[in-house]
C-alpha positions as CSV (number, residue, x, y, z in Angstrom):
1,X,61.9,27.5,35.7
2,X,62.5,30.6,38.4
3,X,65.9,32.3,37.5
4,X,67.8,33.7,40.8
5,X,69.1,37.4,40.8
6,X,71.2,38.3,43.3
7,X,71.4,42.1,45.0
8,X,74.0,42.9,47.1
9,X,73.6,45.9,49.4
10,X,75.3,48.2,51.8
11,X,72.6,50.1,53.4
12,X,72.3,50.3,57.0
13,X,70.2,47.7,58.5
14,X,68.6,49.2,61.2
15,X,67.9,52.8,59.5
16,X,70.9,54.7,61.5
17,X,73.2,57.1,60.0
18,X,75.7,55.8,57.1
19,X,78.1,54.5,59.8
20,X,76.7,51.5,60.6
21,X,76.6,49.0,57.0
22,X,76.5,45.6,56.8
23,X,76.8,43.8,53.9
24,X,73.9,40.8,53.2
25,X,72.7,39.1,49.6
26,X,69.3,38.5,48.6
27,X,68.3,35.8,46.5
28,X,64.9,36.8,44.2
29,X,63.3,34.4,42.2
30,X,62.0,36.0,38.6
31,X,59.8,33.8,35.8
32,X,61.0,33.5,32.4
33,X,58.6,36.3,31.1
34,X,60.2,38.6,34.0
35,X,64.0,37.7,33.5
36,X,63.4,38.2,29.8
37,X,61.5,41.6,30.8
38,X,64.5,42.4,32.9
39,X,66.8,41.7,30.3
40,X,65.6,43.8,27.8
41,X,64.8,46.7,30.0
42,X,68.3,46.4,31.1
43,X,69.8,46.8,27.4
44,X,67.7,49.8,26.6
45,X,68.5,52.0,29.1
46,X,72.3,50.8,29.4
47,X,71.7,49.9,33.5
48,X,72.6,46.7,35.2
49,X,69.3,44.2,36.0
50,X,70.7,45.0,40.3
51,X,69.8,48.8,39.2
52,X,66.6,48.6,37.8
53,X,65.5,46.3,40.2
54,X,66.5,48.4,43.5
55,X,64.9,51.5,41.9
56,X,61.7,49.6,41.3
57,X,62.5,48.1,44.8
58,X,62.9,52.2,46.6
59,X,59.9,52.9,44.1
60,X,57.6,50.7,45.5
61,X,58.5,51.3,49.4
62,X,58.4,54.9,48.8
63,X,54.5,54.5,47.7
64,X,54.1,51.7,50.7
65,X,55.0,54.4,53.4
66,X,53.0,57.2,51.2
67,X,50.1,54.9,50.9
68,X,50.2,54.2,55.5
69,X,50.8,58.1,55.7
70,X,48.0,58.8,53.6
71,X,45.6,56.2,55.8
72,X,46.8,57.6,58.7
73,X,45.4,61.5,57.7
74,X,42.2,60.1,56.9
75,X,42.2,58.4,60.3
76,X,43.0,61.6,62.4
77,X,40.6,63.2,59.6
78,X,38.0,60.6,60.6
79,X,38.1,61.6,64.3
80,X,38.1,64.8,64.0
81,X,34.4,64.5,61.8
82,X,35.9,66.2,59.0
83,X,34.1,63.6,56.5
84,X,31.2,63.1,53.9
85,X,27.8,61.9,54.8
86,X,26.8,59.3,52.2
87,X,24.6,61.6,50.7
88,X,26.9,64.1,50.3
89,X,29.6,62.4,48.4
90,X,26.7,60.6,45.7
91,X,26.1,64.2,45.2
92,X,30.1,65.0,44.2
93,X,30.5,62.1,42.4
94,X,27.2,62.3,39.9
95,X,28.4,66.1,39.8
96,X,32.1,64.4,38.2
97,X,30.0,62.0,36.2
98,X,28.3,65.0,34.5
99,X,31.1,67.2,33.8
């Protein structure tokens, strides 16, 4: 059976400056296995499960707008015809597979 963790948050909701906050609760379903996890993760490093879960939460969304950032360079790179002919990139990779 799903456990519920709640997060409480006063971030602004539509990205503004600090001034406008609203408060709002978020229910999130965890397994056993991942409770437990949370649990025990939580009594190592001394921080509360609502910590360690909006870190992992800012870690992840920091590497979901990296990850569109980095898509969008090889986009404009794509455009541009700054890329690798087939050829040329089985040459750099059995070049890494020999070294």
């Amino acid at each position: 059976m799903a456990e519920v963790v709640s997060l409480h948050s006063n971030a602004p909701v539509d990205g503004s400056a600090p001034v406008a906050y609203a408060q709002w609760c978020m229910e999130l379903h965890l397994t056993e296995q991942q409770l437990n996890s949370l649990a025990v993760l939580s009594a190592q490093t001394g921080r509360s499960p609502d910590d360690l879960i909006r870190d992992a939460l800012n870690r992840m969304l920091a590497h979901e707008k990296w990850f569109e950032d980095q898509v969008r360079i090889g986009i404009d790179q794509f455009s541009r015809g700054e890329f690798l002919e087939e050829n040329e990139m089985d040459e750099r990779v059995a070049r890494l597979l020999r070294a």
